[in-house]
C-alpha positions in Angstrom: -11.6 -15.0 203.2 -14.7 -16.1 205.2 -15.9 -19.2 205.0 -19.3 -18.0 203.6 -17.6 -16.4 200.6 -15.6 -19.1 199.5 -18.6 -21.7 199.5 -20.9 -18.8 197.7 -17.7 -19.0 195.5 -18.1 -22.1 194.7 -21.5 -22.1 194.0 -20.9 -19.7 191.2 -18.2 -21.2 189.6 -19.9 -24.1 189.6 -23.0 -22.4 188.0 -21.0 -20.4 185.4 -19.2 -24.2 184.5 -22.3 -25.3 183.5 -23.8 -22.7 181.6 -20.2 -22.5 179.4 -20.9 -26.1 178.9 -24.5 -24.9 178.2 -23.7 -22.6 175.8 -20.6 -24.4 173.9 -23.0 -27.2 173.3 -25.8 -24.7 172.0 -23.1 -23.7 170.1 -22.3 -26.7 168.4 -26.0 -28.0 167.8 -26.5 -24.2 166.0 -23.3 -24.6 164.0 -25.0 -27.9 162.9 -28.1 -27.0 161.9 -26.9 -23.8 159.8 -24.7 -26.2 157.3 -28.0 -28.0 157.0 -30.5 -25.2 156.9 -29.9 -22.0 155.5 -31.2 -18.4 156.5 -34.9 -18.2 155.0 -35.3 -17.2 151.5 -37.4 -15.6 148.9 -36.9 -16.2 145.8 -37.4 -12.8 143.4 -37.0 -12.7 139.8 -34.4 -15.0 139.7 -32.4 -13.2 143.0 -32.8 -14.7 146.8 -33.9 -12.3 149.3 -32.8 -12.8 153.5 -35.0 -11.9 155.7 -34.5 -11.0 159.1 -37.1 -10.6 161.5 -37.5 -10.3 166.0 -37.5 -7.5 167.9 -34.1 -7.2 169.3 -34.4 -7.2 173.5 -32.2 -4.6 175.8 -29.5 -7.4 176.5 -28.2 -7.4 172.3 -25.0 -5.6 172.3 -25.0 -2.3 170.0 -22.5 -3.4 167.7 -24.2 -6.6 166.7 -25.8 -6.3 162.9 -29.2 -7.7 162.3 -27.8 -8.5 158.3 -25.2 -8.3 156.4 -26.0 -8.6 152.7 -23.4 -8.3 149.4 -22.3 -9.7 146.3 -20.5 -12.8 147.9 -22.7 -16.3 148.4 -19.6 -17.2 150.9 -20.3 -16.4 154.9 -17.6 -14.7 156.8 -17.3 -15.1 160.5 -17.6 -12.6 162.9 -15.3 -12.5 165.9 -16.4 -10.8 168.9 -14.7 -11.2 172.4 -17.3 -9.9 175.8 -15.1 -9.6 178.6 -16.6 -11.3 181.5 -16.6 -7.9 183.8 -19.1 -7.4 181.6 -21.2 -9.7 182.3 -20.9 -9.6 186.1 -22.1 -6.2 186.8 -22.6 -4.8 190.7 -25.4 -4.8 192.5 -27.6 -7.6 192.6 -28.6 -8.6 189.4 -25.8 -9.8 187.1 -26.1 -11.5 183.5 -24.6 -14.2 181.0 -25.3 -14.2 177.2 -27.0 -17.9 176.4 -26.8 -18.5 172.7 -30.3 -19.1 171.0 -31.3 -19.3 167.9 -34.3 -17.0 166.5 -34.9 -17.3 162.8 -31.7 -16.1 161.0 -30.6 -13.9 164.0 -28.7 -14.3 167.2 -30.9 -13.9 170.2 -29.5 -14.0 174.5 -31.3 -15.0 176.7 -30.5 -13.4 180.6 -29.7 -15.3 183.4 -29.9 -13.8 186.8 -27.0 -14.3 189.7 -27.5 -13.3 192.8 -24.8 -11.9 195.6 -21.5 -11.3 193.6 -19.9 -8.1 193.5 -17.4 -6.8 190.9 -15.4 -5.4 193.3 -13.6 -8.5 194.4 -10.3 -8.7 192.0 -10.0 -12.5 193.3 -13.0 -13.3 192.2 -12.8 -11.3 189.1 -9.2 -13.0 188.3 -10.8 -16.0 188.7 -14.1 -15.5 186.8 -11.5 -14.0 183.4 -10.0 -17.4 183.4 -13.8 -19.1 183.0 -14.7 -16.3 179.9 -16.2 -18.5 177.4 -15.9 -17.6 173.1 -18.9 -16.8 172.4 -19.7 -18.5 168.9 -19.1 -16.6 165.8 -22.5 -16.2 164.1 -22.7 -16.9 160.4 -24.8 -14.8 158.1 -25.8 -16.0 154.4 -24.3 -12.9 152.0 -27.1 -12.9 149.2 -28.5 -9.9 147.3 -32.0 -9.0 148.1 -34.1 -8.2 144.9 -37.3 -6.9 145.2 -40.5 -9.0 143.6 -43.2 -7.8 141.6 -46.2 -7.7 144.3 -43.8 -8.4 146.5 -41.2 -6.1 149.3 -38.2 -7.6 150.9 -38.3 -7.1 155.1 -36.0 -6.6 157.3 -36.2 -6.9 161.5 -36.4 -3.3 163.2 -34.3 -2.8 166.9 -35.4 -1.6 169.6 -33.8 -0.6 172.6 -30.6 0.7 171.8 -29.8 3.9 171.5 -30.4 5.2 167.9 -29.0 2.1 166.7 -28.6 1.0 162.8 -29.7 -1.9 161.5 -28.1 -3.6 158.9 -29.0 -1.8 155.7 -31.2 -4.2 153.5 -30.0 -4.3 149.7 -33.1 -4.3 147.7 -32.9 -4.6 143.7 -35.0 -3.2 141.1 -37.4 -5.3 139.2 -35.5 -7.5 136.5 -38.1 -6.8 133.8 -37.4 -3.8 133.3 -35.0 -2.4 130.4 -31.5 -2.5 132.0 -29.7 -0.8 129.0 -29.1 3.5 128.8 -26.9 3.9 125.9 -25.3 0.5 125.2 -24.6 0.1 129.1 -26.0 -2.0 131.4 -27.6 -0.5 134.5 -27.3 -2.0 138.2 -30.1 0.2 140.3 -29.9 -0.6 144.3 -31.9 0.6 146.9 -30.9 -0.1 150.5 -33.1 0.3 153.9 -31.6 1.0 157.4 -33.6 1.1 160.6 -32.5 4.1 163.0 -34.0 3.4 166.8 -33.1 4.1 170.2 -31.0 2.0 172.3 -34.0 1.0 175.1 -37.0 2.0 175.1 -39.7 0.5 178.5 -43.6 0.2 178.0 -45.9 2.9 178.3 -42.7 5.6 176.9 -43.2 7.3 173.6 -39.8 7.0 171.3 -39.2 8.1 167.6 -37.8 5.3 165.0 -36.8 6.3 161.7 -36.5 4.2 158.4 -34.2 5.5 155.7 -34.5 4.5 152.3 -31.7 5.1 150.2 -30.9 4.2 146.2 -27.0 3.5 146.5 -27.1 2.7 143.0 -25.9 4.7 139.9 -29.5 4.5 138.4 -32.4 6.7 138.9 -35.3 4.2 141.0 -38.8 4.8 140.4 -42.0 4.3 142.2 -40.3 3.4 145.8 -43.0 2.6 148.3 -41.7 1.6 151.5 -44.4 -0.7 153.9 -44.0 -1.2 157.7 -46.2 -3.6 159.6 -46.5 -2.5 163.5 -46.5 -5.4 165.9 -49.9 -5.4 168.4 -47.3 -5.0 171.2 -46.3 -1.7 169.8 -48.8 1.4 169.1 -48.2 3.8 166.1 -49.0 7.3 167.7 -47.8 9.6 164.4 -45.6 9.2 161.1 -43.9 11.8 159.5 -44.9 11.8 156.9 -48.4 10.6 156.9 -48.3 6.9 155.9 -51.6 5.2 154.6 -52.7 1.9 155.8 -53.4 -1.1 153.0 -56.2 -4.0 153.6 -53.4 -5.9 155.3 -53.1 -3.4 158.2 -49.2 -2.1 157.0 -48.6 0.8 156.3 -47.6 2.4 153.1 -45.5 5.9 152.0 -45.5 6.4 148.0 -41.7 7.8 147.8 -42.2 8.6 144.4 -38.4 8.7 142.3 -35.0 8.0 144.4 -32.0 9.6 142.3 -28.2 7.9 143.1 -27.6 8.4 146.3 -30.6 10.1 147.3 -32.8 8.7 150.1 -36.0 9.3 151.6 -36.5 9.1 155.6 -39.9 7.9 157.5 -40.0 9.0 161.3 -42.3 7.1 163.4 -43.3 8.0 166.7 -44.5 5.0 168.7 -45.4 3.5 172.3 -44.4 -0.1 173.3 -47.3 -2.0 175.2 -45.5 -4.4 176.9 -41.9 -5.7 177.2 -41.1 -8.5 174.9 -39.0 -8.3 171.1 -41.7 -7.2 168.7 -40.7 -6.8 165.2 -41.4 -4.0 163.4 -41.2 -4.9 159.8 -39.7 -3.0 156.8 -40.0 -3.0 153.1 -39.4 -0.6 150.0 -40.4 -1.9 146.3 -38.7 -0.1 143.7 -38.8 -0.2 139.6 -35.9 0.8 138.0 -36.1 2.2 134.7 -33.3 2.6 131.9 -33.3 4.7 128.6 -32.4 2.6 125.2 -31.5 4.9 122.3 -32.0 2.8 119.4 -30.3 4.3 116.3 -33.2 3.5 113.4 -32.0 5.2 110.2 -34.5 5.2 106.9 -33.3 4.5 103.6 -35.1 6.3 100.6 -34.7 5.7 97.1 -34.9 8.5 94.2 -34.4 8.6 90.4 -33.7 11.0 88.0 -33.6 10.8 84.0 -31.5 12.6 81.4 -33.2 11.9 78.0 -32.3 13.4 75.0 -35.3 15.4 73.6 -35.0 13.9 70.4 -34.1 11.6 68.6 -34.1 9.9 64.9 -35.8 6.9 63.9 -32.9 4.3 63.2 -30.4 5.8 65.8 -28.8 4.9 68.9 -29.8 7.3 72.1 -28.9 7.0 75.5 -30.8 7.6 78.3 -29.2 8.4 81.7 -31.0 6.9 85.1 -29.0 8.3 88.5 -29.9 6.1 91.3 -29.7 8.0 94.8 -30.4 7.7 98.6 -31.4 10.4 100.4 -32.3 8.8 103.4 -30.3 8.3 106.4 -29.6 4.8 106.1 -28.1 1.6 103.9 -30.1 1.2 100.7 -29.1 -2.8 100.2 -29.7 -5.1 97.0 -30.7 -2.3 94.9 -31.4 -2.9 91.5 -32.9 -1.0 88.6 -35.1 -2.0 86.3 -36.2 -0.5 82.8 -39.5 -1.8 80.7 -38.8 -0.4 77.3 -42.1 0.2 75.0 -42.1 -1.5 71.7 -40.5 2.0 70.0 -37.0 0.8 71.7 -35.0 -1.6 71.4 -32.2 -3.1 73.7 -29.5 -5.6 73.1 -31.0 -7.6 76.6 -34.7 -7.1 75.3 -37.7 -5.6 76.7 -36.8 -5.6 79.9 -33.2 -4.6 81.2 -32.0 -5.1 84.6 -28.8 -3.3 86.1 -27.7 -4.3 89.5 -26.7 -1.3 91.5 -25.6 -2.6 94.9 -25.5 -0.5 98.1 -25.6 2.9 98.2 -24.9 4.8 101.7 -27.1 7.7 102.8 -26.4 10.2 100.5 -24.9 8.5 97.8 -26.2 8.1 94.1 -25.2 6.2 90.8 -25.4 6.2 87.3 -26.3 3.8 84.7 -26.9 4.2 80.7 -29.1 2.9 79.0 -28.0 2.1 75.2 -31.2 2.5 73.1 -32.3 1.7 69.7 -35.2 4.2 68.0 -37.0 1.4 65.9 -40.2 3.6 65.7 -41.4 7.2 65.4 -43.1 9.2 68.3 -43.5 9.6 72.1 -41.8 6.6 73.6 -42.2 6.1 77.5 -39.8 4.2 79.6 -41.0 2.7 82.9 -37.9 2.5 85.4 -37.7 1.1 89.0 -35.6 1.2 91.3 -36.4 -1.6 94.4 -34.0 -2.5 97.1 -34.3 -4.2 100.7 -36.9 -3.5 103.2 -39.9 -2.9 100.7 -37.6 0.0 99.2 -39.0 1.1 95.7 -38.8 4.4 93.8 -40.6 4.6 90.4 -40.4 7.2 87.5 -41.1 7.9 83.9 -38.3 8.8 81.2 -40.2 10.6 77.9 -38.1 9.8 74.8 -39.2 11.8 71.6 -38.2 10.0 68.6 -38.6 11.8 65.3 -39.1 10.1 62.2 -39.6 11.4 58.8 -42.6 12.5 57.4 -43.3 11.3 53.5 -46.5 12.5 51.7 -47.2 10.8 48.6 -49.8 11.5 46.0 -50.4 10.3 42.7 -51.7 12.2 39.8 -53.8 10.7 36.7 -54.5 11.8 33.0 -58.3 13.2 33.3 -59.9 10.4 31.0 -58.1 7.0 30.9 -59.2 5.5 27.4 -58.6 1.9 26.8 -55.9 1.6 24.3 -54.5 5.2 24.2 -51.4 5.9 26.8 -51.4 8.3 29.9 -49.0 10.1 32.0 -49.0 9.4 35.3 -46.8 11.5 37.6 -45.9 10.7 41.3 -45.3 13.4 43.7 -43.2 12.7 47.0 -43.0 15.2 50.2 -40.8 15.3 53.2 -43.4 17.0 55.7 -41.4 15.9 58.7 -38.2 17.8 61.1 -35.6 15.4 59.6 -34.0 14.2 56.4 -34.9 10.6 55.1 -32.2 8.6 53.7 -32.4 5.4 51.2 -36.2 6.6 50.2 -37.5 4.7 47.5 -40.5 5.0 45.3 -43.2 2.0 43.7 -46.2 2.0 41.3 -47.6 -1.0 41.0 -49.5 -1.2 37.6 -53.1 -1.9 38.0 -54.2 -5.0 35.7 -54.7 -4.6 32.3 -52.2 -1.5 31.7 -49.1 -1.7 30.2 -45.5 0.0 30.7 -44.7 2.4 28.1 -41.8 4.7 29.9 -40.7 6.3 33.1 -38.4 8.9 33.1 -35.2 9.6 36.6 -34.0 5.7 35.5 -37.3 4.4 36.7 -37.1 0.4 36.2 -40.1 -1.5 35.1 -40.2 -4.8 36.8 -42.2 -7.0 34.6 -42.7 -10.0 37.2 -43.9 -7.8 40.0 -45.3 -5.4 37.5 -44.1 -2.4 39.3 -41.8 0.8 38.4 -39.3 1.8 41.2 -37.2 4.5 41.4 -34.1 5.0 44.0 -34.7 8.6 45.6 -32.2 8.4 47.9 -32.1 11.0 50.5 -35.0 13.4 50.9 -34.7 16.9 53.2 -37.5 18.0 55.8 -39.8 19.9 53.1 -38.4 18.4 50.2 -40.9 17.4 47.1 -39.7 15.3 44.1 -41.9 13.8 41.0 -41.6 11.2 38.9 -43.1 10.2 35.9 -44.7 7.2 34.4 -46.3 6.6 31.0 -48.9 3.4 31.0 -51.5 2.4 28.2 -54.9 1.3 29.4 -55.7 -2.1 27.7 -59.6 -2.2 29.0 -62.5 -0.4 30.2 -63.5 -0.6 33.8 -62.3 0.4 36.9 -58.6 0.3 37.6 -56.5 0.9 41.4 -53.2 2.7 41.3 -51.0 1.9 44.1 -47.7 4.1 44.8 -45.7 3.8 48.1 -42.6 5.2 49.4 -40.0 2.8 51.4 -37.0 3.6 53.2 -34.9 1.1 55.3 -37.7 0.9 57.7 -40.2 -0.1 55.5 -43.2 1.5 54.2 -43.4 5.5 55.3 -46.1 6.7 52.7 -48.8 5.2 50.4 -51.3 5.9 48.1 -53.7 5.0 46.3 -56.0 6.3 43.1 -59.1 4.4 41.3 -60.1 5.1 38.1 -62.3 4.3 35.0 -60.7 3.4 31.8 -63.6 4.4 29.2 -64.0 1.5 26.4 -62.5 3.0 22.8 -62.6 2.2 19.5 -59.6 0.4 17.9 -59.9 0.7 14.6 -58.0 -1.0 11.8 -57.1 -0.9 8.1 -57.1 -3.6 5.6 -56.3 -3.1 2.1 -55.7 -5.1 -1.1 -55.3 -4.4 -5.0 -57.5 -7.2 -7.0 -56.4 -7.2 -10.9 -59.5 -7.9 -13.3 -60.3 -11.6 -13.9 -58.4 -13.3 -10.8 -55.0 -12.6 -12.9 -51.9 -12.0 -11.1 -50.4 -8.7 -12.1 -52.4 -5.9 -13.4 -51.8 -4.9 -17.1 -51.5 -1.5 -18.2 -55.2 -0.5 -19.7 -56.8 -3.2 -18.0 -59.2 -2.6 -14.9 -57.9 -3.9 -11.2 -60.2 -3.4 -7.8 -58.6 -1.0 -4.9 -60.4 -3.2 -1.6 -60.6 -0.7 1.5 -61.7 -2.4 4.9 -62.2 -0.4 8.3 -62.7 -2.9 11.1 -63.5 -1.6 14.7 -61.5 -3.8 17.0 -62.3 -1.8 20.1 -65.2 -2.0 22.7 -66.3 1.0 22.4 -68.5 2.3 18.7 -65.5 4.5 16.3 -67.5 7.8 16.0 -67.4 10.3 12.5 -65.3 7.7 10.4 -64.3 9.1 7.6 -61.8 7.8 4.7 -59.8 9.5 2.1 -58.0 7.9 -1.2 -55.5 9.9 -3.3 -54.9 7.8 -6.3 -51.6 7.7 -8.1 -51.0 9.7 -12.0 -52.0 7.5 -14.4 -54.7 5.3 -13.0 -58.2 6.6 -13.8 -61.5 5.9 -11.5 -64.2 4.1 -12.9 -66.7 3.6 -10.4 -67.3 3.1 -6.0 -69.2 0.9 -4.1 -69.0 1.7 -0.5 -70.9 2.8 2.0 -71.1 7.0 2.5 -70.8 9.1 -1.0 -67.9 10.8 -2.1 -66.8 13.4 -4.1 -63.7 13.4 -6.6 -61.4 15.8 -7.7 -57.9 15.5 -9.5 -57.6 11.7 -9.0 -58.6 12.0 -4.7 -61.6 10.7 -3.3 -62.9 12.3 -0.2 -65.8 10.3 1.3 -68.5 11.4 4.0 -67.9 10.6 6.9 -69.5 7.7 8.7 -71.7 8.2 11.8 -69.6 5.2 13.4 -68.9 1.9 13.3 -69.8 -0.6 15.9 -67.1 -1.4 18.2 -66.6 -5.4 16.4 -67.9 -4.5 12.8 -66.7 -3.0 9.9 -67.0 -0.7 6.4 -65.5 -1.5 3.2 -65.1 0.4 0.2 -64.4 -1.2 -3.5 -63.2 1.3 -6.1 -63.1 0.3 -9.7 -60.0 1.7 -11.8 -57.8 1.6 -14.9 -54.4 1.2 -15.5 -52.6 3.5 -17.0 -48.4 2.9 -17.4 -46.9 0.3 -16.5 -44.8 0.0 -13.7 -45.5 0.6 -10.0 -47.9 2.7 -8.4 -49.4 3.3 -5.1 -52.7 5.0 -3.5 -52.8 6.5 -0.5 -55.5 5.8 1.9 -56.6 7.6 5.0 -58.9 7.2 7.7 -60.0 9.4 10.9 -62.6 9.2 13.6 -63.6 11.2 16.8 -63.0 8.0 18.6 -59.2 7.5 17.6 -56.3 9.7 18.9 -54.7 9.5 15.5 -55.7 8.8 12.2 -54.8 5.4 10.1 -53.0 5.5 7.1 -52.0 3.0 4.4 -51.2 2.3 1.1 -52.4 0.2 -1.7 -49.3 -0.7 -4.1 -50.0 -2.0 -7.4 -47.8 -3.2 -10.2 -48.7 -2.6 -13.7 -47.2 -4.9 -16.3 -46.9 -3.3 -20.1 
């Protein structure tokens, strides 16, 4: 080997010593600061974002990625052996890969050796045995979630050819729904930059960015942004993109399906050599679909109700409780207002749990009534369960109750003193039959009880008459009859009633106007001659005749009659009307009246004739009196 070649030899080696020792150290110091500082961040919606950026330079090896993002927060390393052929290439110009550290991603910087060839196997067996490790780079594994306002980036390469970049994981927004039918949805969208291997200044090349939703969800409103580098001119996009106040640009992808993706080709010119960054980011909103099952519960009633029923009886009345709706009906509970017609054992108002009824399912519940009066009786019911639940409806209850008419008749003229027939007349005009009827006449004041006939019973402390009637058919009519003796003039109320177990069903009542009468009255008396004791045959005695009007009313046409007895012969009258005489009677004219409190008396003068007794007849009649008075005058004759 000439001497010139071994001392360029050493030169090398002693240059590719120190940049090993270069690069270890680098090496270490980067391993350093990456325990102490992480990757750059953003924090979205409670996910962290990693964002690469640079431009990478012609000297990155394909195979290096600019990210790698999943679910694990652990870094893995990455082994990756470069054969030093590699870096010592022919020619003139030969390169080593300096570690540096750009931001998040690995960057090499060329250094230029001068005069080697790869042709020399010495010097290549040598230069194998100097092939550094080239440090493992370590990459933060974190999910990148998109923000509201916000889009994750990731660095664009250049200079390889059609390259990919790392796809970027970009996650939906996280307030959105994330439920479709009771499962929970995990949308994804990834980006991916597709670019040649080198490009130079002043030459035209084509990148693409693909967007793709690798997620099982449908994303909505993508919008990918790329912001172009001064050092790099945008000549066309395919498809046209539009350009926001901050200078990126902006394609509206519109909805991504799983697994579908969109692609962006741009066709742009580099200015001058360097690592611009072209810049990359897609916002997407993911959307879900939550089915809520909301059922409705309804409530209904329906009534069975006798159409009638009797006063005094038990009815039932029938309430169904039902839910037509689709849903639970909770708590429900029915409650009945009875009107004052009806009675129940619980009161006026009865409450009956009912519980839950299930779509479609109904209940029953009776309601035990007592008819306590006659007519159209309305129930209110309700039904009222959870959730403002309420159903309302009307149950009609006829109850039919018998119909008495009473009426009470009266003698035409009601004198004072003189009796009267009074006759009650009872009617069932109603559509059933009345049991345990009974019948009253209370006696107005001044009347008295003379008879009633069907076992009527005079009760003299209440002054009534009742009679027991006992049952009494729809269209029945009974009478009864009462005999009463006016004792005054003046007006006089009549009060009948008919009673059952209920209590009063009919009534009546009748005025009337007792007219005043004459009560007239006899008093007679045999007077013998001288004051003496006994009357003596042949000896005169005085017959004394009084008529006294007792009444209130004048005695009208009185007139008086006296038969007198065989044997006794009449001497003379004094008395006030004439008379005439004719075989021993005496018929006098009659008397226009006597005044109701006076009186008329007659004296008649006679002999005795044989002894032993004897008796005259007297008799009186007016226009005033019913019947006429009669009496006797007896008179003992001694011999």
């Amino acid at each position: 080997m000439p001497i010139r070649d071994v001392f360029l030899l050493a030169a090398v080696i002693g240059v590719l010593t120190a940049d090993v020792a270069a690069a270890q150290q680098s090496t270490l110091s980067e391993r350093m600061r990456q325990q102490a500082v992480r990757p750059s961040q953003r924090r979205v919606s409670g996910a962290s974002m990693t964002t690469f950026s640079g431009v990478p330079s012609a000297s990155e090896r394909p195979a290096m990625p600019t990210a790698t993002t999943g679910s694990s927060a652990e870094s893995e390393p990455i082994s990756r052996q470069v054969p030093m052929r590699e870096k010592i290439r022919p020619a003139v110009l030969s390169r080593v890969v300096e570690d540096t550290t750009r931001g998040s991603a690995v960057g090499r910087r060329p250094i230029e050796l001068m005069g080697f060839s790869a042709a020399s196997e010495d010097a290549s067996e040598f230069l194998e045995t100097l092939e550094p490790e080239l440090p493992r780079p370590r990459v933060q594994k974190r999910p990148v979630s998109a923000e509201p306002g916000r889009v994750p980036q990731v660095t664009a390469k250049a200079g390889k050819p059609l390259e990919r970049s790392a796809a970027a994981v970009v996650a939906p927004r996280q307030d959105l729904p994330i439920t479709d039918a009771g499962r929970p949805q995990q949308p994804t969208a990834t980006i991916e930059w597709l670019y040649p291997a080198e490009m130079t200044p002043g030459t035209e090349s084509t990148v693409q960015l693909v967007v793709r939703n690798s997620g099982a969800a449908t994303l909505f409103g993508a919008v990918a942004e790329v912001l172009c580098p001064p050092e790099v001119e945008l000549l066309e996009s395919e498809p046209s993109a539009e350009q926001s106040a901050g200078g990126e640009l902006r394609w509206s992808l519109g909805s991504l399906r799983a697994g579908e993706s969109r692609e962006i080709s741009l066709r742009i010119r580099p200015q001058s050599a360097g690592e611009p960054r072209l810049e990359a980011a897609v916002s997407v909103s993911a959307a879900a679909v939550c089915r809520l099952s909301i059922t409705e519960p309804k409530l209904a009633l329906s009534v069975v109700a006798p159409e009638d029923s009797e006063l005094g009886q038990q009815t039932s009345v029938m309430v169904e409780v039902s839910n037509p709706g689709s849903g639970r009906a909770e708590d429900v509970v029915l409650v009945a207002s009875l009107p004052d017609g009806l009675e129940h054992k619980s009161g006026a108002v009865v409450t009956i749990d009912i519980g839950t009824l299930n779509p479609g399912e109904s209940r029953k519940a009776r309601l035990s009534l007592t008819a306590i009066a006659g007519g159209l009786q309305e129930i209110e019911l309700k039904a009222a369960g959870t959730g403002e639940l309420l159903a309302e409806t009307t149950a009609r209850v006829e109850v039919a109750e018998p119909e008495l008419h009473l009426t009470l008749q009266t003698p035409d003229q009601e004198i004072a003193g003189q009796p009267g027939s009074y006759v009650l007349q009872l009617a069932n005009t109603g559509r059933v039959a009345t049991a345990n009827v009974r019948a009253r006449y209370q006696l107005p004041a001044g009347f008295q009880f003379v008879s009633a006939n069907r076992g009527g019973r005079y009760l003299a402390a209440e002054r009534t008459v009742e009679w027991f009637v006992g049952t009494l058919n729809p269209g029945e009519t009974t009478e009864f009859l009462a005999d009463l003796q006016a004792g005054k003039s003046g007006r006089s109320a009549h009060r009948v009633s008919a009673q059952t177990d209920f209590g009063d069903l009919a009534s009546a009542e009748e005025v009337t106007q007792v007219e005043g009468s004459a009560d007239l009255q006899l008093e007679l008396a045999a007077l013998p001659a001288g004051g003496a004791a006994t009357a003596r045959s042949g000896q005169q005695a005085t017959l004394k005749v009084l008529i006294r009007n007792s009444g209130s009313e004048p005695a009208r046409s009185v007139g008086m009659s006296c038969e007198l007895p065989a044997g006794m012969t009449l001497i003379d009258v004094e008395g006030p009307s004439d008379y005439i005489a004719e075989n021993g009677v005496l018929v006098f004219r009659s008397l226009p009246e006597i005044a109701a409190g006076k009186s008329a008396e007659f004296l008649l003068q006679v002999r005795c004739g044989r002894p032993g007794p004897s008796s005259s007849r007297i008799r009186v009649a007016s226009a005033s009196t019913a019947q006429p008075l009669i009496g006797e005058i007896r008179t003992e004759v001694q011999p």
